[in-house]
C-alpha positions in Angstrom: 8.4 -199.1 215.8 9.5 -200.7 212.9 7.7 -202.5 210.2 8.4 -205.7 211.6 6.9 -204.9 215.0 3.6 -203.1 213.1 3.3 -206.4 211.3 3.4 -208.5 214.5 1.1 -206.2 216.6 -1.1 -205.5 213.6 -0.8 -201.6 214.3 0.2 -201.1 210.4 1.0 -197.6 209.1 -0.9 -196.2 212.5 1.2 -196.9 215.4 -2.1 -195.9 217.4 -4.3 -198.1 215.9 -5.7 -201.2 217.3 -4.4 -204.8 216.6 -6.1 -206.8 214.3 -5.6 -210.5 214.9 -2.5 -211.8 212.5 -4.5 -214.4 211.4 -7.9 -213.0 211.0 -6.6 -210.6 208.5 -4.5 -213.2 206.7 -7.4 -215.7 206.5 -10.0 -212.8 205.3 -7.3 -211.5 202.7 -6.8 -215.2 201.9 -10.1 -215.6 200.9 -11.0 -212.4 199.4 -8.0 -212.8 196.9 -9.5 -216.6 196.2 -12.8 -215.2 195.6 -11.8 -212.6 193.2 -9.2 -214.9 191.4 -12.7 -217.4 190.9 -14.7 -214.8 190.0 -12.4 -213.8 187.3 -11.8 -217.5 186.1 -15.3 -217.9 185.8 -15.6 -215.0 183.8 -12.9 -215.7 181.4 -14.4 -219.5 180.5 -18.0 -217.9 180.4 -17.0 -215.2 177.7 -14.1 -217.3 175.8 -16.8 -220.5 176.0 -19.8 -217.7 175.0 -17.6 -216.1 171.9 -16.0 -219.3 170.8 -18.7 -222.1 170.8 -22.0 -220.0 171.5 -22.5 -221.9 174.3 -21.6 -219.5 178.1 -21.1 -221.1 181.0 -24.1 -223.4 182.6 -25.2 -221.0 185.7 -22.1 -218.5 185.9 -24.2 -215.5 186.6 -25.6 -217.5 189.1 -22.1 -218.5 191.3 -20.7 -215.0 190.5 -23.7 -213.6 192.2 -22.8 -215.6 194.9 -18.9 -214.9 194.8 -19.5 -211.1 194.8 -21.9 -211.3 197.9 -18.9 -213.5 199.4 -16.6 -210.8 198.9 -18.8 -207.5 199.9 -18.8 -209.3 202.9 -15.3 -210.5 203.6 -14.1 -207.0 202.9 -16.3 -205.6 205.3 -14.2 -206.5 208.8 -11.2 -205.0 206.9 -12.8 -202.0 206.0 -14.4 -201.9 209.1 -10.6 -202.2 211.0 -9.0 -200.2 208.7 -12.1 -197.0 208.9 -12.3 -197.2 205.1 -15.8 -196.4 205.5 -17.0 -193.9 202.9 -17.2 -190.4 205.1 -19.0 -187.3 204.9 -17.0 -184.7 206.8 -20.0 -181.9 206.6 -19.7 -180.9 210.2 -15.8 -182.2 210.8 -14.8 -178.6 211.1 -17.5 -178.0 212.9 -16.6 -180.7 215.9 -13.3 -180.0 216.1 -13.2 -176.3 216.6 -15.4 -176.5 219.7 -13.3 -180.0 220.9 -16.1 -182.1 220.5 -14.4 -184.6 217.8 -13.4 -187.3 219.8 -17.4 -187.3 220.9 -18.3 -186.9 217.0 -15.7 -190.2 216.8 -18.0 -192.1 219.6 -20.8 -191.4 218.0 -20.2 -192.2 214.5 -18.9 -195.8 215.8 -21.8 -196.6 218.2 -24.1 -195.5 215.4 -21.8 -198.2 212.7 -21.5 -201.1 215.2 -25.6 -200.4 215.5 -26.0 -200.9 212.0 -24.0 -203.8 211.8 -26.2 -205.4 214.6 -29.1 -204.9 212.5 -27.9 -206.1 209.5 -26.1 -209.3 210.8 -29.2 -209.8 212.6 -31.5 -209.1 209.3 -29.1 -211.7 207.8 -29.6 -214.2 210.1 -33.4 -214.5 209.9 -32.9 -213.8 206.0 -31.1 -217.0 206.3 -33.9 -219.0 208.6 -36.8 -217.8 205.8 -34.9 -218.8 202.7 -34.4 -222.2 204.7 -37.8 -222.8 205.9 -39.2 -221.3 202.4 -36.6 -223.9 200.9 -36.0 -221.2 198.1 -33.4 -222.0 195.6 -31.7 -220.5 192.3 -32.9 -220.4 189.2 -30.8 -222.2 187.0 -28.1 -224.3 188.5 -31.1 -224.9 191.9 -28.2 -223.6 195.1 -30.0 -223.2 198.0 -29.9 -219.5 198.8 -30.2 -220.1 202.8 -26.6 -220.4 203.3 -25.0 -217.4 201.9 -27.0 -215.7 203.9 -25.4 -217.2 207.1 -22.4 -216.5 205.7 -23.0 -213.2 205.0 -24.5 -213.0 208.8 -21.4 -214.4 210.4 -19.3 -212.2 208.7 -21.2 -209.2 209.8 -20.8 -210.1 213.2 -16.9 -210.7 213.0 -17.0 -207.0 211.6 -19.8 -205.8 214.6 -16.8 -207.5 217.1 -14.1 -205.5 215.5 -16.2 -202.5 215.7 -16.9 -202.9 219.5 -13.5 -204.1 219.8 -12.5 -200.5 218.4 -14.6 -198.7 220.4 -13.8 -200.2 223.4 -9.8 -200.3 222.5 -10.4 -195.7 221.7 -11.9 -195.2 225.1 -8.9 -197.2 226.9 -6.4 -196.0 225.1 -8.0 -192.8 224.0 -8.7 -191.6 220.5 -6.4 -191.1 217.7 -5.9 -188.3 216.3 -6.1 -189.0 213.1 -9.5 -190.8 212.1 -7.4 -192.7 209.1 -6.9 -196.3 210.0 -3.9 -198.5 209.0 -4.8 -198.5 205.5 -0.9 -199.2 204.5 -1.4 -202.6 206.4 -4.9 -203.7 205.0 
């Protein structure tokens, strides 16, 4: 398979792994590198404006708090594709000696997509109270209701690609090697 076709499928540096949608990832990196480049923009004026004239930016803590929430959440379908995941690998050895690691592998991914549930679905009635409460920031007065939705919906994308993942390993049966296709992130 050459890199052409691992682009095309989506496989990336795993030839095992499963597709991500071409565009999904595109769009997702898209935005992640807009966030970051805005974040850092906003940064930049706040000091230069802060150092210069004594005067920072009206409410940039406020929209980088906002940005940075953004982009925990973007990033978390692609880490969740590509099983970047911070792992503890106590009982790895463990598994795998008695041929149980494909079952550890199961477990671990039923146990993520179940936490992703619950915190898209924490998210989501986040977002209904801070709508209903009408809260707001501080200092520049941005409803906080709709980050929270956001935050939700992206959740879920990454629960879908989680399921999609399990369900994709017990088709196709389970790699190997629990490293995703970081090379094509």
């Amino acid at each position: 398979m050459t890199a052409a076709d691992n682009e095309a499928t989506g496989a990336g540096a795993n030839e095992g792994a499963m597709p991500l949608p071409r565009l999904l990832r595109k769009a997702l990196r898209a935005l992640i590198a807009i966030d970051v480049f805005g974040m850092m923009a906003l940064i930049f004026v706040d000091v230069f404006l802060r150092y210069l004239f004594n005067a920072p930016l009206p409410g940039a803590f406020e929209y980088i708090q906002f940005m940075l929430a953004f982009l925990i959440f973007c990033a978390l379908p692609l880490i969740t594709w590509t099983e970047g995941h911070i792992v503890v690998s106590i009982f790895e050895g463990l598994f795998r000696r008695r041929g149980l690691d494909r079952v550890q592998r199961l477990a671990v991914m039923l146990v993520s997509a179940g936490g992703l549930a619950v915190i898209a679905w924490l998210l989501w009635h986040q977002g209904f109270s801070l709508r209903n409460s009408g809260q707001i920031t501080g200092f520049v007065e941005l409803p906080l209701y709709p980050i929270a939705f956001v935050m939700s919906g992206l959740t879920v994308v990454a629960l879908a690609i989680q399921l999609a993942m399990i369900v994709y390993d017990l088709r196709h049966g389970f790699r190997r090697d629990r490293r995703g296709p970081v090379g094509d992130f």
